[in-house]
MOPAC internal coordinates of N, CA, C and O (Angstrom, degrees):
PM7 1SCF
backbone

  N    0.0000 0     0.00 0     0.00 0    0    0    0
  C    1.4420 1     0.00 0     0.00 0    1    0    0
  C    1.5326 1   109.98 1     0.00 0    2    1    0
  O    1.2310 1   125.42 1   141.17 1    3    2    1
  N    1.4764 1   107.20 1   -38.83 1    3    2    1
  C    1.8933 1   104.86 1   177.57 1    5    3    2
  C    1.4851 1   109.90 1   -70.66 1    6    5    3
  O    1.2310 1   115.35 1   165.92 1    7    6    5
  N    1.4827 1   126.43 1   -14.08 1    7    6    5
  C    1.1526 1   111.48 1   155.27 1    9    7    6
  C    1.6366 1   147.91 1   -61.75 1   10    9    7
  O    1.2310 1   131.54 1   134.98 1   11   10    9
  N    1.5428 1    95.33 1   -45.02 1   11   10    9
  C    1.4295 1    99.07 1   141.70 1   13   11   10
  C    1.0792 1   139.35 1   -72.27 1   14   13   11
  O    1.2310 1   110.13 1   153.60 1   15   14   13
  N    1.1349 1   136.14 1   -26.40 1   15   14   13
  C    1.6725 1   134.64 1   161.30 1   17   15   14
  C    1.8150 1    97.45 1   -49.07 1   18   17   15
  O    1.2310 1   118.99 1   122.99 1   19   18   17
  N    0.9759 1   119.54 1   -57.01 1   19   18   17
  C    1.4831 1   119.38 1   174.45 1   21   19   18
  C    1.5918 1   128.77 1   -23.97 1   22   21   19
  O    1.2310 1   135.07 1   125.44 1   23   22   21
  N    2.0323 1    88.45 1   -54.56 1   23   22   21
  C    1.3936 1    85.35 1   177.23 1   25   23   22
  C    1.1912 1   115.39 1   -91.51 1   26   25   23
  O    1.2310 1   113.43 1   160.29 1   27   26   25
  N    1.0487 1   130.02 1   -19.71 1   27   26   25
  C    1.5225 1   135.37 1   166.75 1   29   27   26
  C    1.2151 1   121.28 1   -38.76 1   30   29   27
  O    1.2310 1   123.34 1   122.97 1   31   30   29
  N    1.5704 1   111.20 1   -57.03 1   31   30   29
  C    1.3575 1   123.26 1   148.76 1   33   31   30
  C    1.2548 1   129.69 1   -25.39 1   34   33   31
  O    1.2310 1   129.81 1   116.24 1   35   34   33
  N    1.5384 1    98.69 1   -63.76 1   35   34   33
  C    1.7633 1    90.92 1  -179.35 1   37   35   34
  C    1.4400 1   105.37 1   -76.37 1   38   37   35
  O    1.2310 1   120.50 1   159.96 1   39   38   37
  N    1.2820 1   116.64 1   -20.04 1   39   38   37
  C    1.8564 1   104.00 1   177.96 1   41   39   38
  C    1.4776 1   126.54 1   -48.37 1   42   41   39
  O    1.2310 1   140.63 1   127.96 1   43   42   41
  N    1.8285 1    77.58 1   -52.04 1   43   42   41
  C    1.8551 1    96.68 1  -178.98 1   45   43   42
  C    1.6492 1    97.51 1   -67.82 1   46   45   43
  O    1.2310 1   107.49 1   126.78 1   47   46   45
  N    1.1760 1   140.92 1   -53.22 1   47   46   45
  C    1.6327 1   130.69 1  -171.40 1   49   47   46
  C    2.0100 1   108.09 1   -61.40 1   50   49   47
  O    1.2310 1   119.34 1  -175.35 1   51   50   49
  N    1.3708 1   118.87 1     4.65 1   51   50   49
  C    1.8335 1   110.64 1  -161.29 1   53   51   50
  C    1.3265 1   105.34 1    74.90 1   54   53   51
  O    1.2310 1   104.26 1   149.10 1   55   54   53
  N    1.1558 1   146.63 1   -30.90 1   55   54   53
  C    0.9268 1   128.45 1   179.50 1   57   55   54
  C    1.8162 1   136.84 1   -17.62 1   58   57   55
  O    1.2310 1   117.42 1   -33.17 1   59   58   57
  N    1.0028 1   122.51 1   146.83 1   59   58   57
  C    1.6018 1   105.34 1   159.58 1   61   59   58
  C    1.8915 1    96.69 1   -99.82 1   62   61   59
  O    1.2310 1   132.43 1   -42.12 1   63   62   61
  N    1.1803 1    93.59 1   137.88 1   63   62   61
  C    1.5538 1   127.01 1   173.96 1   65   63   62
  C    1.9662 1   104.48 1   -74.07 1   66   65   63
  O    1.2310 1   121.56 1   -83.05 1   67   66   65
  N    1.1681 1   114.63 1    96.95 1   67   66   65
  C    1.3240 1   131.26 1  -167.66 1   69   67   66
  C    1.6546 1   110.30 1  -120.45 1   70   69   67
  O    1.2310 1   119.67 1    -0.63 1   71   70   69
  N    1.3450 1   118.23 1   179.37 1   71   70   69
  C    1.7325 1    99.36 1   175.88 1   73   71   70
  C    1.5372 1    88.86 1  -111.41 1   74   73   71
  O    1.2310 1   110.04 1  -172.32 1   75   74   73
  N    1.2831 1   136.30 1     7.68 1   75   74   73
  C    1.1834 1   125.17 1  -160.36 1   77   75   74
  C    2.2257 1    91.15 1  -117.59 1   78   77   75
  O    1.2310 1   128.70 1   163.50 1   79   78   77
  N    1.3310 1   100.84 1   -16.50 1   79   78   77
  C    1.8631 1   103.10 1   162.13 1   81   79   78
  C    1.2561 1   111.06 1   -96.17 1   82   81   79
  O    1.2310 1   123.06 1   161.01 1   83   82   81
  N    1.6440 1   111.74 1   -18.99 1   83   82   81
  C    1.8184 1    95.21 1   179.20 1   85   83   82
  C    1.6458 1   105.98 1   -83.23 1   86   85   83
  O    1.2310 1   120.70 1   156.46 1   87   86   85
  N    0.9146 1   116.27 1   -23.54 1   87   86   85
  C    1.5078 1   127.15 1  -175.37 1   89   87   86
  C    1.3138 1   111.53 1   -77.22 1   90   89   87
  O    1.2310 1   117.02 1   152.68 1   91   90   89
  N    1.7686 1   123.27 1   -27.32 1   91   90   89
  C    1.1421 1   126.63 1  -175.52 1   93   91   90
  C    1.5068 1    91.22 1   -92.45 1   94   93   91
  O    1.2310 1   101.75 1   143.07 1   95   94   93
  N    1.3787 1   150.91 1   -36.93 1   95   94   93
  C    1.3200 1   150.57 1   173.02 1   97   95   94
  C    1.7899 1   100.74 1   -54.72 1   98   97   95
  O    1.2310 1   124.23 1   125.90 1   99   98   97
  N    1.0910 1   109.48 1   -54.10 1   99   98   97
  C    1.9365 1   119.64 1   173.81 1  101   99   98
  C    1.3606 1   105.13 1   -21.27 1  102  101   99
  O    1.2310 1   144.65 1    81.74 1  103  102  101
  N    1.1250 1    69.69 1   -98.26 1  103  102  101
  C    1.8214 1   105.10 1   163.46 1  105  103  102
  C    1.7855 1   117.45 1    12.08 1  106  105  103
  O    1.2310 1   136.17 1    87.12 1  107  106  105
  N    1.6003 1    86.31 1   -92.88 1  107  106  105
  C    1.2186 1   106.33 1   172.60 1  109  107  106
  C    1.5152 1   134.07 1   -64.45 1  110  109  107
  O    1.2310 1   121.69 1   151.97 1  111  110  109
  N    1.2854 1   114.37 1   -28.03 1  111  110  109
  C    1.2591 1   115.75 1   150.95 1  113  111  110
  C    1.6413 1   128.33 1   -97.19 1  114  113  111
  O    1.2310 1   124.38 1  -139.22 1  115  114  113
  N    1.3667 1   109.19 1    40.78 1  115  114  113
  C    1.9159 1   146.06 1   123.07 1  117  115  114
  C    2.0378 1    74.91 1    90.66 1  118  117  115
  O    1.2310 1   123.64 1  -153.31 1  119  118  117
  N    0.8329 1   110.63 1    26.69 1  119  118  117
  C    1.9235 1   106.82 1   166.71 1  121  119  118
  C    1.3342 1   111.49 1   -72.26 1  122  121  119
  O    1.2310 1   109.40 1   -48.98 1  123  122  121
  N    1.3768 1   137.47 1   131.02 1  123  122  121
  C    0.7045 1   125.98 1   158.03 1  125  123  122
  C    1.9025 1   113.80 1   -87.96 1  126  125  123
  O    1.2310 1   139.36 1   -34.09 1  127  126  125
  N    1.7821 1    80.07 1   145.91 1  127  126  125
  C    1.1520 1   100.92 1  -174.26 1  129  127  126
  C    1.4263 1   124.35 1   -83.92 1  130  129  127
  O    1.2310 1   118.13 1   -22.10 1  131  130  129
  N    1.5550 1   121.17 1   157.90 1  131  130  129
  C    1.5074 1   131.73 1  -159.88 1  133  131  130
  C    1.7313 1   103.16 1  -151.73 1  134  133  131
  O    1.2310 1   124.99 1  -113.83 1  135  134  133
  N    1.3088 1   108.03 1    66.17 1  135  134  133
  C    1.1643 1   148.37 1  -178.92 1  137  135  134
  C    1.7201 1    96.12 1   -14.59 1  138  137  135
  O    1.2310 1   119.48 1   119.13 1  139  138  137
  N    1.6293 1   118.60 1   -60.87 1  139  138  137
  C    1.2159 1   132.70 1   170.27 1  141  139  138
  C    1.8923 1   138.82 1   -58.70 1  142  141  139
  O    1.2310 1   138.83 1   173.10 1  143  142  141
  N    1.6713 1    81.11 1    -6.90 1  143  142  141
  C    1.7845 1   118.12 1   172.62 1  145  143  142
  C    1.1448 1   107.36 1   -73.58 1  146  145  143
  O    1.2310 1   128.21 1   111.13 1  147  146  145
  N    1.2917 1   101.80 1   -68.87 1  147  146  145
  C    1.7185 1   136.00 1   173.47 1  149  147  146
  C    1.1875 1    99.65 1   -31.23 1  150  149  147
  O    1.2310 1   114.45 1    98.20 1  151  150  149
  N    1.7047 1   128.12 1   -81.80 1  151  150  149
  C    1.1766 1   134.41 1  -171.77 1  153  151  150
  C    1.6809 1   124.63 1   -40.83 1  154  153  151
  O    1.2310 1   128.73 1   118.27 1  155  154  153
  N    1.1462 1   100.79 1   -61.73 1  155  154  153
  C    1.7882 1   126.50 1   168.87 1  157  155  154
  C    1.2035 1    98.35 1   -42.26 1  158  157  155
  O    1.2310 1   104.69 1   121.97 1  159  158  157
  N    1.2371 1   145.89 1   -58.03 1  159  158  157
  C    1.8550 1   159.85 1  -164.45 1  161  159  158
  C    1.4603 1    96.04 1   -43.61 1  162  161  159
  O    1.2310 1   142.88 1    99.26 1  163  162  161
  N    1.8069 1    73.17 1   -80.74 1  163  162  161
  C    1.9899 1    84.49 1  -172.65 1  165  163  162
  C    1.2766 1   119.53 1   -61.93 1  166  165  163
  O    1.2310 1   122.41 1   145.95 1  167  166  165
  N    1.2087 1   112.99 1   -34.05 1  167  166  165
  C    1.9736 1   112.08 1   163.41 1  169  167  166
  C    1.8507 1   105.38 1   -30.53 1  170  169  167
  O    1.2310 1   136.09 1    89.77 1  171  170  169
  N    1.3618 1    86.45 1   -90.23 1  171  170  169
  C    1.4445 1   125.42 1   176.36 1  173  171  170
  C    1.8101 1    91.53 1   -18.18 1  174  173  171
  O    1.2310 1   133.45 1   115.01 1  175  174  173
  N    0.9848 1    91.61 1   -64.99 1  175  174  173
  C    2.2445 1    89.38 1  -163.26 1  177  175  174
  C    2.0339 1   104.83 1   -74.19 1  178  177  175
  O    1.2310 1   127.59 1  -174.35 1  179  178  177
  N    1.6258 1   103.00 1     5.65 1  179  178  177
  C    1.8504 1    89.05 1  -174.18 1  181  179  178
  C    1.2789 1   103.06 1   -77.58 1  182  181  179
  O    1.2310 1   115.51 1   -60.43 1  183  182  181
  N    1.4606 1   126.12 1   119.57 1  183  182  181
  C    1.7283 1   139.45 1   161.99 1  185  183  182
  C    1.3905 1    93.86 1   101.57 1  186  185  183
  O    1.2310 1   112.19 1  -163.39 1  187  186  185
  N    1.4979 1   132.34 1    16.61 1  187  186  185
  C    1.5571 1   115.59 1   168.64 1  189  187  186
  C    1.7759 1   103.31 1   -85.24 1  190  189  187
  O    1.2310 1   134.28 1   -15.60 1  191  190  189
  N    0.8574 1    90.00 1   164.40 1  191  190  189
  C    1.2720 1    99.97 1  -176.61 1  193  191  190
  C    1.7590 1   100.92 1  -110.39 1  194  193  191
  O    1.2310 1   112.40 1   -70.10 1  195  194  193
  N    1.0650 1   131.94 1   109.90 1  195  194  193
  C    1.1693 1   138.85 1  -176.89 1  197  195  194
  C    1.8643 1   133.22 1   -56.59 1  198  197  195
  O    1.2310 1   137.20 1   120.96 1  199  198  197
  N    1.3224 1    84.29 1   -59.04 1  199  198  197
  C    1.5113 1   109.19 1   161.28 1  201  199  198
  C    1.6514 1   124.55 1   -72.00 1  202  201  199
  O    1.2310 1   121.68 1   173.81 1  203  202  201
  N    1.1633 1   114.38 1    -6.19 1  203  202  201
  C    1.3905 1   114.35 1   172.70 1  205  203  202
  C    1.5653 1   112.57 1   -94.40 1  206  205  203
  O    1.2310 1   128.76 1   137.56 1  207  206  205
  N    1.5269 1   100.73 1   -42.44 1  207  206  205
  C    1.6466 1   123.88 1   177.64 1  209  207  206
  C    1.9712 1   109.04 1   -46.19 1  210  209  207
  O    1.2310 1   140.29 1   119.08 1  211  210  209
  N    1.9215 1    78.24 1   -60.92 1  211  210  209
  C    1.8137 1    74.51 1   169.70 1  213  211  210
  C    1.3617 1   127.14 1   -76.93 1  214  213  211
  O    1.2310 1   115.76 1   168.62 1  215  214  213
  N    1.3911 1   125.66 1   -11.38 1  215  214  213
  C    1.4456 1   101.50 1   162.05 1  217  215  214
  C    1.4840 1   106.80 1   -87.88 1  218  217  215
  O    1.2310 1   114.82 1  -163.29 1  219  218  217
  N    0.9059 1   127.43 1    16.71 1  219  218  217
  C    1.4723 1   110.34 1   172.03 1  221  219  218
  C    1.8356 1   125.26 1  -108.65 1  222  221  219
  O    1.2310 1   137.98 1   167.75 1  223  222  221
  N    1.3876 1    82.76 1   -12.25 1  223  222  221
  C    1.8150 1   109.26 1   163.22 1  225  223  222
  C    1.5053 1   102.57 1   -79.46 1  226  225  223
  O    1.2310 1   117.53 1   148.87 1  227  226  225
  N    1.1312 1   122.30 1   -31.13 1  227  226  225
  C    1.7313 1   122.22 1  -159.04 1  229  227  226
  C    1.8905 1    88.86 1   -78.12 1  230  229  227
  O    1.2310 1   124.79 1   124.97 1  231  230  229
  N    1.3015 1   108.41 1   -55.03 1  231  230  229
  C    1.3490 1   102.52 1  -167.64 1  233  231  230
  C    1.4602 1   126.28 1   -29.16 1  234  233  231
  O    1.2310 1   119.88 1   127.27 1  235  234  233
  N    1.6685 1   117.83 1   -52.73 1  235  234  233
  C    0.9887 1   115.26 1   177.29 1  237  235  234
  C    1.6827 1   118.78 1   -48.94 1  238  237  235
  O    1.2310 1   137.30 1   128.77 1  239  238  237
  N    1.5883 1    84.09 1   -51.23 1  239  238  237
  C    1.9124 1    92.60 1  -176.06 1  241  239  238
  C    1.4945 1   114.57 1   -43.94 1  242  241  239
  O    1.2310 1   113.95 1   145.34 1  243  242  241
  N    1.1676 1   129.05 1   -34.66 1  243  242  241
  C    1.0578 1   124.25 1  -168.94 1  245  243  242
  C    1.5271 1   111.42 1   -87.36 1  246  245  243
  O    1.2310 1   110.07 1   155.23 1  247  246  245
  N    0.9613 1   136.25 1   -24.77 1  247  246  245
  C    1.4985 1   155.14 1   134.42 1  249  247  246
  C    1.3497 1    98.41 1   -22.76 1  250  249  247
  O    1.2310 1   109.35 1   119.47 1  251  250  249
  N    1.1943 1   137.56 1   -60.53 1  251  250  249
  C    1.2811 1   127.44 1  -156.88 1  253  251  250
  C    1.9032 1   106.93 1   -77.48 1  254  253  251
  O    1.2310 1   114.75 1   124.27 1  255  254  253
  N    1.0962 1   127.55 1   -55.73 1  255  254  253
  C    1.8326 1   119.00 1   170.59 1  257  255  254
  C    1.6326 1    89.06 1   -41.05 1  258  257  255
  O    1.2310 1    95.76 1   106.11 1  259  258  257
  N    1.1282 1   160.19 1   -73.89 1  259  258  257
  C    1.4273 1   144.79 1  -146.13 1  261  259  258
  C    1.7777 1    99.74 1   -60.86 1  262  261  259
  O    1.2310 1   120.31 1   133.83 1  263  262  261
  N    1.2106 1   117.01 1   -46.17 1  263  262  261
  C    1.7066 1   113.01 1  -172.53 1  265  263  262
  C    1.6388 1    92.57 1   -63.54 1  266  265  263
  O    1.2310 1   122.13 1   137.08 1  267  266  265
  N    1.4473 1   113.53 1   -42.92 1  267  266  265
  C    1.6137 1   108.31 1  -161.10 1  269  267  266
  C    2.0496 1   107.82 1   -62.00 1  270  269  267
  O    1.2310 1   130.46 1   142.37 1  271  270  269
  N    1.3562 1    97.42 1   -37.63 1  271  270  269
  C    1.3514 1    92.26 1  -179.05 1  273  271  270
  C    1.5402 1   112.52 1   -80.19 1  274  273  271
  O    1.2310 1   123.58 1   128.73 1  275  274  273
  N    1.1081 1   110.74 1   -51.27 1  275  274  273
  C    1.5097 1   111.33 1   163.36 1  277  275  274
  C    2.3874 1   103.46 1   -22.73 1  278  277  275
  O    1.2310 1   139.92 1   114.65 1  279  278  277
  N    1.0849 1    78.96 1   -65.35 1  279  278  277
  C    1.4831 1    73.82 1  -164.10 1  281  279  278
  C    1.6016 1   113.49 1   -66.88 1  282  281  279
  O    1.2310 1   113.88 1   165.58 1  283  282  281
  N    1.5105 1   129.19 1   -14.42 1  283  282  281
  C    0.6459 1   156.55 1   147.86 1  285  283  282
  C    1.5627 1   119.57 1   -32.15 1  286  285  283
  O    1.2310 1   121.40 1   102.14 1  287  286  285
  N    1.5208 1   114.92 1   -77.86 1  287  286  285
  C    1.5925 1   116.80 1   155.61 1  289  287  286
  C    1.2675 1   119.43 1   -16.02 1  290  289  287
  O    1.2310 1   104.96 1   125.19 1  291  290  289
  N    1.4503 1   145.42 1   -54.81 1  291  290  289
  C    1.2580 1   121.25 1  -178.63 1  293  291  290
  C    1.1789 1   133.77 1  -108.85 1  294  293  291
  O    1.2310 1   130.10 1  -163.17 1  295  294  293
  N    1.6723 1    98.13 1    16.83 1  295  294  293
  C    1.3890 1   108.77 1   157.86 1  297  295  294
  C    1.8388 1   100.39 1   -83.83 1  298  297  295
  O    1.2310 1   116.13 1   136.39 1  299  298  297
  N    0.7815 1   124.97 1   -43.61 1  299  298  297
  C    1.2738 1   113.82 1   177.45 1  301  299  298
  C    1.6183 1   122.09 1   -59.60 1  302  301  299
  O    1.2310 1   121.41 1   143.30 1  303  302  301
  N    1.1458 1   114.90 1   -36.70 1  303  302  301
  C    1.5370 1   119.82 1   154.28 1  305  303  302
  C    1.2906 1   123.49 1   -60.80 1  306  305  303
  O    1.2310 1   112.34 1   159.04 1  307  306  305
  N    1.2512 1   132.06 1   -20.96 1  307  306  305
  C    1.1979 1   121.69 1   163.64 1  309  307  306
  C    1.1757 1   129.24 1   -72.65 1  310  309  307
  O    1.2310 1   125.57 1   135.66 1  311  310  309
  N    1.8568 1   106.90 1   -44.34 1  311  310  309
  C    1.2903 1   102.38 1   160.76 1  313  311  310
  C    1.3731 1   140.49 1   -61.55 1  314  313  311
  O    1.2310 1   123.34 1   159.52 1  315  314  313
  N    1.5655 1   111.20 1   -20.48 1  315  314  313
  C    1.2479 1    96.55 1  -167.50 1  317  315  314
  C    1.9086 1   102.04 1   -95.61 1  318  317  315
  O    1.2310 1   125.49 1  -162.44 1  319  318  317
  N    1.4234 1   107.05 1    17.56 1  319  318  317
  C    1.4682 1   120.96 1   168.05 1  321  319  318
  C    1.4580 1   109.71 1   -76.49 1  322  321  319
  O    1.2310 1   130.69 1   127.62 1  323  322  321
  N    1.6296 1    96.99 1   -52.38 1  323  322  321
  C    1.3076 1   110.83 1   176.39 1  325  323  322
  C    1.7725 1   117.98 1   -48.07 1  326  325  323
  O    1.2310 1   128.39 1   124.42 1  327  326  325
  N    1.1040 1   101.45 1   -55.58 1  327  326  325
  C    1.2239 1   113.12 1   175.76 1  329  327  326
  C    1.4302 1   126.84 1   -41.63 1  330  329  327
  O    1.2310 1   129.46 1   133.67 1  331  330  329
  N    1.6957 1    99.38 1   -46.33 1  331  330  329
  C    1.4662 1   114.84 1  -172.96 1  333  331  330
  C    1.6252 1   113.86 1   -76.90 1  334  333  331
  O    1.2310 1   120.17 1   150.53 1  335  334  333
  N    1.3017 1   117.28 1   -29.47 1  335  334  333
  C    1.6888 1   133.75 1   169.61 1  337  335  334
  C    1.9109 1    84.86 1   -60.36 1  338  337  335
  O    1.2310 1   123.68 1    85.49 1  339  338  337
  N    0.7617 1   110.54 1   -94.51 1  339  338  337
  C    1.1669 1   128.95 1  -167.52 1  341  339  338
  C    1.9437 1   102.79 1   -16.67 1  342  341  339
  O    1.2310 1   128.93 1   130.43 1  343  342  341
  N    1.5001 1   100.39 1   -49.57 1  343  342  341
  C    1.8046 1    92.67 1   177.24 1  345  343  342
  C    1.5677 1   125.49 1   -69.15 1  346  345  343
  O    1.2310 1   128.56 1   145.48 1  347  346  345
  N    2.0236 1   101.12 1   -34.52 1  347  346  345
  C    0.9849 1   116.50 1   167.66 1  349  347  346
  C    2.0846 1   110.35 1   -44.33 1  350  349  347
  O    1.2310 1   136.00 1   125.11 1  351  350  349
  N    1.3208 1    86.63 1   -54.89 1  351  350  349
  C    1.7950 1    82.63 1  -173.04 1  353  351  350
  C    1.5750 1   111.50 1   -51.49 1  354  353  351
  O    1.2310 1   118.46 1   137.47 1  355  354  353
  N    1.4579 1   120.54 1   -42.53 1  355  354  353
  C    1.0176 1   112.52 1   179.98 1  357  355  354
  C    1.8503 1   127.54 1   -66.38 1  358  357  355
  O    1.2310 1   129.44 1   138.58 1  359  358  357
  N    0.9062 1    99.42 1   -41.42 1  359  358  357
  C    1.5218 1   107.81 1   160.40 1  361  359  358
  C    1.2037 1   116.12 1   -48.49 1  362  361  359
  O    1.2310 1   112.04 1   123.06 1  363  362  361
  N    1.5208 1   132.61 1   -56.94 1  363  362  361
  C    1.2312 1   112.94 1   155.34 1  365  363  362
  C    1.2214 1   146.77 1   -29.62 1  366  365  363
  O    1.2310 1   129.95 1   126.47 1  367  366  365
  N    1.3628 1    98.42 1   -53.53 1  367  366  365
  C    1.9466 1   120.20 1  -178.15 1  369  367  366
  C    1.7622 1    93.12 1   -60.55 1  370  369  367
  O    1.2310 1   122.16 1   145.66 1  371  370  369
  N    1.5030 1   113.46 1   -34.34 1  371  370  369
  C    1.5575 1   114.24 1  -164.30 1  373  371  370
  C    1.2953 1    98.45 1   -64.87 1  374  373  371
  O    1.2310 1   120.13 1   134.16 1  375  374  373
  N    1.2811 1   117.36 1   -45.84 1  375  374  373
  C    1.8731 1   144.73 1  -166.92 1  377  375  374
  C    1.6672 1   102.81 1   -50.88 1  378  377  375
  O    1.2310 1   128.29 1   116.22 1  379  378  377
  N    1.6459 1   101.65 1   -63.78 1  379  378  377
  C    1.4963 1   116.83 1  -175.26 1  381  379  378
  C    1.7617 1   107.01 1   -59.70 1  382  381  379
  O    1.2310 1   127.20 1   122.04 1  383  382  381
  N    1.3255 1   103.75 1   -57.96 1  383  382  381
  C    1.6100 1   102.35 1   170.19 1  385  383  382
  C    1.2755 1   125.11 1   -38.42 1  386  385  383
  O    1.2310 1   122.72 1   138.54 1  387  386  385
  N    1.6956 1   112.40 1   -41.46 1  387  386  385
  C    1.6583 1   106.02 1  -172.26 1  389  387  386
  C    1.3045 1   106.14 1   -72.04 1  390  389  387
  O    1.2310 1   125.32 1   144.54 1  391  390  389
  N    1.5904 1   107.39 1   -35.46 1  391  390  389
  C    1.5973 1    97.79 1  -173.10 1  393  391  390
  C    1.2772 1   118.55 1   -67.98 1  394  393  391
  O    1.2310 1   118.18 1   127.40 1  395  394  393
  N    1.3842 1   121.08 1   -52.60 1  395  394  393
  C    1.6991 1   124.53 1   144.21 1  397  395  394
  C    1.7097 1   118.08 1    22.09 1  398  397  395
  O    1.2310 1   134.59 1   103.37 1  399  398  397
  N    1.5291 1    89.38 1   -76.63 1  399  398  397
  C    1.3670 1   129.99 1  -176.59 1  401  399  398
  C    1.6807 1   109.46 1   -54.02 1  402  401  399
  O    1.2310 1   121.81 1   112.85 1  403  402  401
  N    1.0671 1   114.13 1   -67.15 1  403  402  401
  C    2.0056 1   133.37 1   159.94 1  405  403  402
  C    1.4662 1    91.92 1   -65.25 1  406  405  403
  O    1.2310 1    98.21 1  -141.64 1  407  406  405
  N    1.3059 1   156.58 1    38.36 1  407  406  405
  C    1.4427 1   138.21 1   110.67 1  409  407  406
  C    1.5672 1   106.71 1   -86.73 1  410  409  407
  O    1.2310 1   127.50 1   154.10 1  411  410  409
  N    0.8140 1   103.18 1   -25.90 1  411  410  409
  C    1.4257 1   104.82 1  -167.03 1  413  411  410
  C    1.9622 1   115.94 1   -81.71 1  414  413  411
  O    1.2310 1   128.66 1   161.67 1  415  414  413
  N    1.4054 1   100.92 1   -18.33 1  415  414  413
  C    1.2748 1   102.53 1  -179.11 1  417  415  414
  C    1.2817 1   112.45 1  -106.75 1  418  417  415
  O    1.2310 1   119.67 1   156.94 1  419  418  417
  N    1.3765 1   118.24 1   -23.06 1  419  418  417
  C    1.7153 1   136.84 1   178.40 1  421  419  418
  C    1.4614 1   125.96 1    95.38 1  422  421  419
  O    1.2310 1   120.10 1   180.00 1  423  422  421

């Protein structure tokens, strides 16, 4: 994963993405390095297009808060069902008390 953060890094800074800048990014943030990581990376990323990749990874992500609220909605309807039983009961108990109260006075 710190390999890609690496190149990402250098994407987002202009950089060109090299094995000799991902290794110097390594490096410095005390990773040890895997010389054959390195290599594969920068292979792996020659003629990708970076910025297209990530918006096309993002898409899903953003998809996902819509399922979460979606699913979300009827937990919130339940509670506020819950809630509403719950006032109803008390109103009752309030109901039974007053009358309580009017036995007691006549």
């Amino acid at each position: 994963m710190e390999y890609v953060y690496a190149a990402l890094l250098l994407h987002s800074a202009g950089k060109e993405i090299t094995e000799d800048s991902v290794k110097a990014i390594l490096e410095a943030a005390g990773v040890e390095v895997d010389e054959a990581r390195v290599k594969a990376l920068v292979a792996a990323l020659e003629g990708v297009n970076i910025d297209e990749a990530i918006q096309k990874a993002a898409v899903p992500m953003a998809a996902a808060p819509v399922a979460a609220t979606a699913a979300a909605a009827p937990a919130e309807e339940a509670k506020e069902e819950a809630k509403e039983e719950e006032e109803e009961e008390e109103e009752a108990k309030e109901e039974e008390a007053i009358e309580g109260l009017g036995a007691l006075f006549g």
